[in-house]
PASE-149862 format. One record per residue (C-alpha): residue in one letter; x, y, z; chain. Coordinates in steps of 0.2 Angstrom, whole numbers, plus 5000, padded with zeros to 4 digits. Layout:
PASE-149862
<rest a	x X	y Y	z Z	kette A> $
...
***
This chain:
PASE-149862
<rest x	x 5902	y 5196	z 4683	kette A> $
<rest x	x 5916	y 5209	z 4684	kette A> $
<rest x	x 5928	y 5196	z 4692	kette A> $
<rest x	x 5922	y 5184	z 4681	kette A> $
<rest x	x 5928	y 5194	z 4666	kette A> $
<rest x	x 5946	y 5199	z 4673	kette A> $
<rest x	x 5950	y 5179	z 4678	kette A> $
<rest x	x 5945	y 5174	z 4658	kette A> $
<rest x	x 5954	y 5188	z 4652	kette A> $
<rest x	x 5970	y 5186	z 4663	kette A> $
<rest x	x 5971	y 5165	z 4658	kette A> $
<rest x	x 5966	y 5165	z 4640	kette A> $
<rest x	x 5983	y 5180	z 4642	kette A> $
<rest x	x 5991	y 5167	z 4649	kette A> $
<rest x	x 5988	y 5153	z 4634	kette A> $
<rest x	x 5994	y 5165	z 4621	kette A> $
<rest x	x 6009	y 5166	z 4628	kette A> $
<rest x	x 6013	y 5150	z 4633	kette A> $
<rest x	x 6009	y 5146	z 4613	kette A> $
<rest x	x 6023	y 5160	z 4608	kette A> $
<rest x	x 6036	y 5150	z 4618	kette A> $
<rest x	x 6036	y 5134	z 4608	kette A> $
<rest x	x 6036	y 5143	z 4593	kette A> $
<rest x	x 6052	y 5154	z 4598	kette A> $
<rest x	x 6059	y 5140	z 4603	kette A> $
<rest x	x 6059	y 5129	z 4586	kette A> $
<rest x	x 6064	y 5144	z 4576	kette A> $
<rest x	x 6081	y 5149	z 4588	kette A> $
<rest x	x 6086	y 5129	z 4586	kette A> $
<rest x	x 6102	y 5126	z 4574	kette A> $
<rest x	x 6102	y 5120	z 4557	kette A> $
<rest x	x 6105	y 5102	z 4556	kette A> $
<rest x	x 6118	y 5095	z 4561	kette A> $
<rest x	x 6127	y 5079	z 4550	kette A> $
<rest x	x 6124	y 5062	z 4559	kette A> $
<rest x	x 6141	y 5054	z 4567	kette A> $
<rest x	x 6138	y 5038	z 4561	kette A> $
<rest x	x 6138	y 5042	z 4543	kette A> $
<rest x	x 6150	y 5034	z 4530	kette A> $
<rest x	x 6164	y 5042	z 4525	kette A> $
<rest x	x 6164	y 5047	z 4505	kette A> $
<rest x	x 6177	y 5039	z 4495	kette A> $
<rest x	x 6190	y 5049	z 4487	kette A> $
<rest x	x 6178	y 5050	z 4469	kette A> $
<rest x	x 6162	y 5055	z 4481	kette A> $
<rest x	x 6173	y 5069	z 4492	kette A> $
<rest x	x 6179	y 5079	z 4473	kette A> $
<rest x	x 6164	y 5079	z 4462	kette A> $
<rest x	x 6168	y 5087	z 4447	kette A> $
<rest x	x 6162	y 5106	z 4448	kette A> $
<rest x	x 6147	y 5109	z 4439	kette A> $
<rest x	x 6148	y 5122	z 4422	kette A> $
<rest x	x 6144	y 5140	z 4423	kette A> $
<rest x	x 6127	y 5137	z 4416	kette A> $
<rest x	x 6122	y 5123	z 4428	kette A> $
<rest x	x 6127	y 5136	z 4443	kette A> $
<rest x	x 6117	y 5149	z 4437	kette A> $
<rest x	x 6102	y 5137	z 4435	kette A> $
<rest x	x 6104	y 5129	z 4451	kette A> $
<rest x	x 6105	y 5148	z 4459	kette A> $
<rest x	x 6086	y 5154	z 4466	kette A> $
<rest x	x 6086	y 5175	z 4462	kette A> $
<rest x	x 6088	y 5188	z 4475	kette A> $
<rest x	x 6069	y 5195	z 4470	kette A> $
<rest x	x 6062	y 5176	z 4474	kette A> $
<rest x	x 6071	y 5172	z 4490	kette A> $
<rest x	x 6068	y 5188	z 4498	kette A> $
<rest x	x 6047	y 5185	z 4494	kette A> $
<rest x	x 6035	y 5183	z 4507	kette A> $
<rest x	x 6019	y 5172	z 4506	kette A> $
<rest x	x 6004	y 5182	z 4509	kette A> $
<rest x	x 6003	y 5169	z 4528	kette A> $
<rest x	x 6021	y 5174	z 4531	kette A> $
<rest x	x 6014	y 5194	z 4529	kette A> $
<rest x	x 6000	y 5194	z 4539	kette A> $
<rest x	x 6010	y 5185	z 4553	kette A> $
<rest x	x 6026	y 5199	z 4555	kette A> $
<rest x	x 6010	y 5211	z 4557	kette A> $
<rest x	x 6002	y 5200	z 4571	kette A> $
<rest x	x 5998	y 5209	z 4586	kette A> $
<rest x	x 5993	y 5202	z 4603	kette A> $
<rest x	x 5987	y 5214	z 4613	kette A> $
<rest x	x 5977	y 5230	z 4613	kette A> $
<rest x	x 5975	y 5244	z 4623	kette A> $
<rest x	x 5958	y 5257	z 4618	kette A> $
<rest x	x 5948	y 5272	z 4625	kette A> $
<rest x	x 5940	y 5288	z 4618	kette A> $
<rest x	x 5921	y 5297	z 4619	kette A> $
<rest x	x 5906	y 5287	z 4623	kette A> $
<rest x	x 5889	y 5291	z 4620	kette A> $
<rest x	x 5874	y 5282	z 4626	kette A> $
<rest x	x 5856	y 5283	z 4622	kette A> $
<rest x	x 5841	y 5284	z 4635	kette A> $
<rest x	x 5840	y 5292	z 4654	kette A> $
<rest x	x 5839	y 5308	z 4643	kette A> $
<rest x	x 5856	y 5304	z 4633	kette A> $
<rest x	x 5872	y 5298	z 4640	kette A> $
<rest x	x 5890	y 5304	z 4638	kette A> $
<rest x	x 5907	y 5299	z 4645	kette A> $
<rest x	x 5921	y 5288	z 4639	kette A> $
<rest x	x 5926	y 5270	z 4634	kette A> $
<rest x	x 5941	y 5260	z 4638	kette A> $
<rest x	x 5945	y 5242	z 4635	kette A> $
<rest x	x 5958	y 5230	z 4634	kette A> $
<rest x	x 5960	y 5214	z 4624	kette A> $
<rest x	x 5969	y 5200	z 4615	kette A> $
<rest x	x 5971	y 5192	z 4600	kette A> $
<rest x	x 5968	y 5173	z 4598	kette A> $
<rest x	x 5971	y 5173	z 4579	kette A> $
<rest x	x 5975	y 5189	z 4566	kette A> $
<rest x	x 5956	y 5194	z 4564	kette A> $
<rest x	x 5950	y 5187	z 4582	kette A> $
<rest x	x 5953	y 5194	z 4598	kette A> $
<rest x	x 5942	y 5194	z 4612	kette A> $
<rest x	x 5942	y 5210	z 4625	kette A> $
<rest x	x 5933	y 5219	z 4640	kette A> $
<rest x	x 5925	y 5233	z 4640	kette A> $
<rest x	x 5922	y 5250	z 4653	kette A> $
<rest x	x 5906	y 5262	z 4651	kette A> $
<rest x	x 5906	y 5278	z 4660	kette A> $
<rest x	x 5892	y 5290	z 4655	kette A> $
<rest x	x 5882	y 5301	z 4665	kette A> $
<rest x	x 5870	y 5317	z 4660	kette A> $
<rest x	x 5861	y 5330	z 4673	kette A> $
<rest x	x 5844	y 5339	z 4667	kette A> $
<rest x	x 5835	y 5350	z 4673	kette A> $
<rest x	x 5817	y 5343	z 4671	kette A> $
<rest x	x 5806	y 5357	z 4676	kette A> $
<rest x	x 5814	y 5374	z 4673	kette A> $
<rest x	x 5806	y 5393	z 4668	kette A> $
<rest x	x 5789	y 5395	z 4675	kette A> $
<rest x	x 5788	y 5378	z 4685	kette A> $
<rest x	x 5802	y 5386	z 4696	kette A> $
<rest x	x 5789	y 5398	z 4701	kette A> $
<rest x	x 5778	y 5387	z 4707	kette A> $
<rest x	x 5779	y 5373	z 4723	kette A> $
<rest x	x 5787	y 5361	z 4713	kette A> $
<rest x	x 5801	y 5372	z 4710	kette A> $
<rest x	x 5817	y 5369	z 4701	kette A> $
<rest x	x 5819	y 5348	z 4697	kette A> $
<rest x	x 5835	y 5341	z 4693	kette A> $
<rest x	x 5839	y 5323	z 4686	kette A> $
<rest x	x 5856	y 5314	z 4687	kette A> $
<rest x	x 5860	y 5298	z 4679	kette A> $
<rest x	x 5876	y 5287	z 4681	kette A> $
<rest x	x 5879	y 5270	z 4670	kette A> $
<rest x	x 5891	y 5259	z 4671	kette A> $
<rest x	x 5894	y 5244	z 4658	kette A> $
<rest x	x 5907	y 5230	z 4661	kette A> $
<rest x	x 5906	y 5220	z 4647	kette A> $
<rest x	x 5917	y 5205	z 4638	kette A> $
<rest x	x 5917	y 5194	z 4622	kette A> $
<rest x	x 5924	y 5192	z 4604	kette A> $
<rest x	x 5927	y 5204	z 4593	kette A> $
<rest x	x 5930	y 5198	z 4571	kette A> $
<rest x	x 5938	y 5207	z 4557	kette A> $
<rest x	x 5933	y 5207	z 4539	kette A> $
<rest x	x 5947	y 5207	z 4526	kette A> $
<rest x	x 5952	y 5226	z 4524	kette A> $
<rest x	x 5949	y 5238	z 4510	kette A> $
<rest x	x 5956	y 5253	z 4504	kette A> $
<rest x	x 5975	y 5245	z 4504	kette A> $
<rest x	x 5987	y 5260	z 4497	kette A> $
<rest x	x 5997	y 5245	z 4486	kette A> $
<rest x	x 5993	y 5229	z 4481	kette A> $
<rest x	x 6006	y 5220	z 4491	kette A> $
<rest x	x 6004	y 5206	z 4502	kette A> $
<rest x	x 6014	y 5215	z 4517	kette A> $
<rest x	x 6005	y 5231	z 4517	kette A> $
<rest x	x 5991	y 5234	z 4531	kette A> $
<rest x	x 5974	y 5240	z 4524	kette A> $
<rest x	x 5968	y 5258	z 4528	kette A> $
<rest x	x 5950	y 5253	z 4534	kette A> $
<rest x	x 5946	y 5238	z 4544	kette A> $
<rest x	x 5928	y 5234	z 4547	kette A> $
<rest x	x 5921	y 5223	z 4561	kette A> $
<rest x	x 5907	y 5214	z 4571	kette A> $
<rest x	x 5908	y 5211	z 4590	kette A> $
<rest x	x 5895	y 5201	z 4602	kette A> $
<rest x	x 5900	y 5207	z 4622	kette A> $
<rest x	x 5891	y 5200	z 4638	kette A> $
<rest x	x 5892	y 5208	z 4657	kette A> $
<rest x	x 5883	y 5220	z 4667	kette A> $
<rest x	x 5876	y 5236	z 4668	kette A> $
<rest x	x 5874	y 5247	z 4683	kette A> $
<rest x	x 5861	y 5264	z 4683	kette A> $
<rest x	x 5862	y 5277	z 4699	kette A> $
<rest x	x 5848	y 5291	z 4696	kette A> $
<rest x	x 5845	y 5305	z 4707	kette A> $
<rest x	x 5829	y 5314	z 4706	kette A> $
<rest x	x 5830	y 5332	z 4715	kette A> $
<rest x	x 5818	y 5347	z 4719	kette A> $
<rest x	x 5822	y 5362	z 4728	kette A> $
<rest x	x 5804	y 5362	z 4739	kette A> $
<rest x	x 5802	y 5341	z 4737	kette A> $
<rest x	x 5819	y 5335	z 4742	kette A> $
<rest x	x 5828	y 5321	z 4730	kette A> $
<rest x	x 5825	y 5301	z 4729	kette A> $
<rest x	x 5840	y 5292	z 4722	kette A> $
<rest x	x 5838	y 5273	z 4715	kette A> $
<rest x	x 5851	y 5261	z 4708	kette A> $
<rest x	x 5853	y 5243	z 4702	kette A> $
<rest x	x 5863	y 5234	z 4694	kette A> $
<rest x	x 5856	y 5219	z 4681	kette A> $
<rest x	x 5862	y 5210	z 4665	kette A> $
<rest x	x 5866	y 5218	z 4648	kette A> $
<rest x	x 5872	y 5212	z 4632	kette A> $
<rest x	x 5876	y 5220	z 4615	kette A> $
<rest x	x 5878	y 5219	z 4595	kette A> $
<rest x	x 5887	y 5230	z 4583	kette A> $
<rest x	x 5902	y 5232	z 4575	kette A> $
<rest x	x 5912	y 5247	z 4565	kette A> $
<rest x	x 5927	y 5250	z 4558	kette A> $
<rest x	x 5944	y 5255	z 4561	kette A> $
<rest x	x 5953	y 5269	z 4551	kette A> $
<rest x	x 5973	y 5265	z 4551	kette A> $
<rest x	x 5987	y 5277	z 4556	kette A> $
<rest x	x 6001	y 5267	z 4556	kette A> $
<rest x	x 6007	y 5247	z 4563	kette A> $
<rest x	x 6001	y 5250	z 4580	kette A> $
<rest x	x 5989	y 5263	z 4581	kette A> $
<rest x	x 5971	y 5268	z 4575	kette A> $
<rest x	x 5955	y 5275	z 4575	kette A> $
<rest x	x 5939	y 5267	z 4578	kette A> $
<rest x	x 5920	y 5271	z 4578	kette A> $
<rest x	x 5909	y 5258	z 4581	kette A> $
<rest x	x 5887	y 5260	z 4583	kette A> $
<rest x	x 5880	y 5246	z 4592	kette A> $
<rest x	x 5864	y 5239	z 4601	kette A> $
<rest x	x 5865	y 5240	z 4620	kette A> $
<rest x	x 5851	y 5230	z 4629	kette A> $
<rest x	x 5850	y 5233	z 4645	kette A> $
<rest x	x 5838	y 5224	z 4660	kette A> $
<rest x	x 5836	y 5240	z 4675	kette A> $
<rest x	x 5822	y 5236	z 4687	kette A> $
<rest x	x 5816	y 5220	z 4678	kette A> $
<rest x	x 5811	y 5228	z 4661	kette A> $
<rest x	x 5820	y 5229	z 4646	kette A> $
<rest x	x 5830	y 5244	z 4639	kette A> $
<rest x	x 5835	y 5247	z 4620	kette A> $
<rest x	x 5849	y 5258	z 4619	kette A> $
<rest x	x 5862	y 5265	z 4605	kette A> $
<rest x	x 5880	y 5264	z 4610	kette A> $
<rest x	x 5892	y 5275	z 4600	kette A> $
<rest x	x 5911	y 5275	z 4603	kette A> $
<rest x	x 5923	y 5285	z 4594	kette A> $
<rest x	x 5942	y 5280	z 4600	kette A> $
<rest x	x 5960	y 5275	z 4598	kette A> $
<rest x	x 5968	y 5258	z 4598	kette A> $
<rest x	x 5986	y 5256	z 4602	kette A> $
<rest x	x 5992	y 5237	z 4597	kette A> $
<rest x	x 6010	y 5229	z 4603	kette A> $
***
């Protein structure tokens, strides 16, 4: 599965940039060029007469409408491809998780991009403590470990809270919904000072469903929080989790 997301990941990199080189290419062509083989004009058709004052200034567009951008041509010059995130993780269960999130991704359109995602949490507690230490059990200890590789699309609601009403200007808050797939992997250790430790780990399927938001800081960087539902599948039994990620995004 984790090869599985890295080899989707690396060619649908590879399709979007093999779809920027047409594009370059047809807007570093020349203007176009006359045809050879056109007539030449006659004496009459090489001097028009020059138009009057009033037809120039008719004929002329305005500085304020040719410098104006379509609200497509906007949202295109703040088009980013690729994505870069990581911050604090925190997941629910095993008597509560904590660690930290990275992920990578791509954008296949201006409010679609599809990523992977890295889990890294882990807790340690101490399960019987006080007057149980006294006794033949003695002092008990649990560590957990969990690890979540997981990959799929991630969509964008139009933004809110824009600081002008222009079509160029990037919104402050940017809400979202995301749908990822992979796998999840849980090392526990059980330990006791007078009963020894037994350690168990395996590794089964996990999917989730959320979304958040994400709180901009300036054309290429910002915040995000996101709360979703982590179902995972350890020792053939289903597991309901909350995942809660507060990071930063760095786009280019």
């Amino acid at each position: 599965m984790k090869s599985l997301c890295t080899i989707l990941l690396v060619g649908l990199a590879t399709v979007a940039y093999a779809q920027l080189q047409p594009t370059e290419q047809f807007n570093n062509q020349p203007a176009t060029q006359q045809q050879p083989n056109a007539p030449s004009q006659t004496p009459q058709q090489a001097n028009p007469p020059s138009p009057s004052p009033q037809q120039t200034n008719a004929q002329s567009p305005s500085p304020a409408k040719a410098s104006a951008q379509t609200p497509q041509q906007a949202t295109s010059s703040f088009f980013h491809r690729f994505e870069l995130s990581g911050g604090y993780a925190h997941i629910s269960g095993n008597e509560g998780l904590n660690g930290f999130n990275a992920g990578a991704s791509f954008f296949l359109a201006p409010n679609i991009s599809l990523g992977f995602n890295f889990d890294g949490v882990w807790d340690t507690t101490i399960l019987a403590s006080g007057a149980f230490a006294l006794t033949n059990i003695g002092l008990v200890t649990t560590k957990s470990h969990l690890y979540d590789y997981l990959a799929g699309p991630r969509i964008y609601f139009p933004g809110v809270l824009k600081p002008h009403c222009a079509p160029n200007v990037l919104p402050v808050l940017r809400p979202f919904v995301q749908a990822q797939f992979g796998e999840s992997t849980l090392y526990t250790q059980v330990a006791g000072v007078n009963v020894g430790s037994v350690a168990a780990q395996d590794t089964a399927f996990s999917w989730l469903l959320g979304g958040g938001g994400e709180f901009r800081i300036d054309n290429h960087f910002a915040a995000r929080v996101s709360a979703d539902l982590l179902r995972t599948h350890i020792a053939d039994s289903g597991q309901s989790r909350i995942r809660v990620i507060l990071g930063v995004v760095g786009r280019f």
